[in-house]
N, C-alpha and C positions, 0 to 999 in steps of 0.2 A: 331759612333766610338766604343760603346760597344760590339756592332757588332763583328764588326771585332776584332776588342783586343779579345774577352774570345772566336773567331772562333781559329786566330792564337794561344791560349792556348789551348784550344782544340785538335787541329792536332798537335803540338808539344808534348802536353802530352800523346797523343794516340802514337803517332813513339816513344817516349822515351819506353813507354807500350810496345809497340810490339816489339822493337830492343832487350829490355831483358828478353822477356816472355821465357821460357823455362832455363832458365839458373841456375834454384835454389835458386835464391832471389827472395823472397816476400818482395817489398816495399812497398805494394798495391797502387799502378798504376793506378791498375784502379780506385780504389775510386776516386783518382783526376783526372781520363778520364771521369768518370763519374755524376763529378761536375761541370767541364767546357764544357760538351758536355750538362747537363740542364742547365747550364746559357745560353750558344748558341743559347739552343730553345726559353725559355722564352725572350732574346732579340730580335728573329725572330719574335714572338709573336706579341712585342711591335713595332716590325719595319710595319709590316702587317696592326696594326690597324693605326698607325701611318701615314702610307702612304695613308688609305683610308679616313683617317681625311681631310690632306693636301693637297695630289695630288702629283702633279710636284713640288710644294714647298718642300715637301721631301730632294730633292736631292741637295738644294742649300739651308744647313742650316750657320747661321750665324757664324763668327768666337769664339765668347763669348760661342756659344753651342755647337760649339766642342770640344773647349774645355772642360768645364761641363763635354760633353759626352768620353772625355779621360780620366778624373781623375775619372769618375764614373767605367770604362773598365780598367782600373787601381788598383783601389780601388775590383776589384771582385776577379781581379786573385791573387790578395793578401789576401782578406781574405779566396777566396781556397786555397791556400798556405797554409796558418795560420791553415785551420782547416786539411787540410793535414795531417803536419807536428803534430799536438797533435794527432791526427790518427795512425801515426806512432808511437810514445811515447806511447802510451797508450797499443797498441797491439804488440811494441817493437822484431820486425819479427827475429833481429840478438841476443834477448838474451840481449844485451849489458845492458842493466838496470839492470835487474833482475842480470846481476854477479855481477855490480859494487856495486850495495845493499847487496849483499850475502860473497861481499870480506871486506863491510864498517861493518858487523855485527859480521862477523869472527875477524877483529881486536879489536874491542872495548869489544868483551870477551875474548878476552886475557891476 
């Protein structure tokens, strides 16, 4: 299930990426196409060794471990999220911080 969750963030973050690339926003995109495209692998990784551990038991995991394996595919694409989103704030692409500090310092010397 981790699999798949941070695959579908993946491609969803990638088409978000590509549908405004050119347009003259910088949301950087791609940092988070490029976050959930290495979770993708590294869960490929663990599927790989995974299936050469088990075999055919692979493909018929328990209900209790999919679970697990959903709130873990869950749990990633939010903390790409998370670190995203302070990614943004920090390199703040529209300016927006930097006025609303520069209009909070202009009134208080007033």
């Amino acid at each position: 299930m981790t699999l798949l969750i941070t695959a579908f963030a993946a491609i969803a973050a990638t088409v978000v990426w590509y549908l405004n690339a050119g347009k003259g926003t910088d949301y950087r995109l791609k940092d988070m196409c490029l976050m959930y495209w290495g979770a993708f692998l590294m869960w490929s990784v663990d599927a790989v060794f995974e299936y050469a551990e088990l075999g055919a038991e692979y493909f018929t995991p328990a209900a209790e471990d999919m679970l697990n394996d959903a709130f873990l595919g869950f749990a990633a694409v939010a903390l790409g999220l998370i670190i995203w989103l302070v990614d943004l704030l920090i390199h703040d692409p529209k300016g927006v911080i930097r006025k609303g500090t520069a209009a909070k310092q202009i009134s208080t010397q007033a």
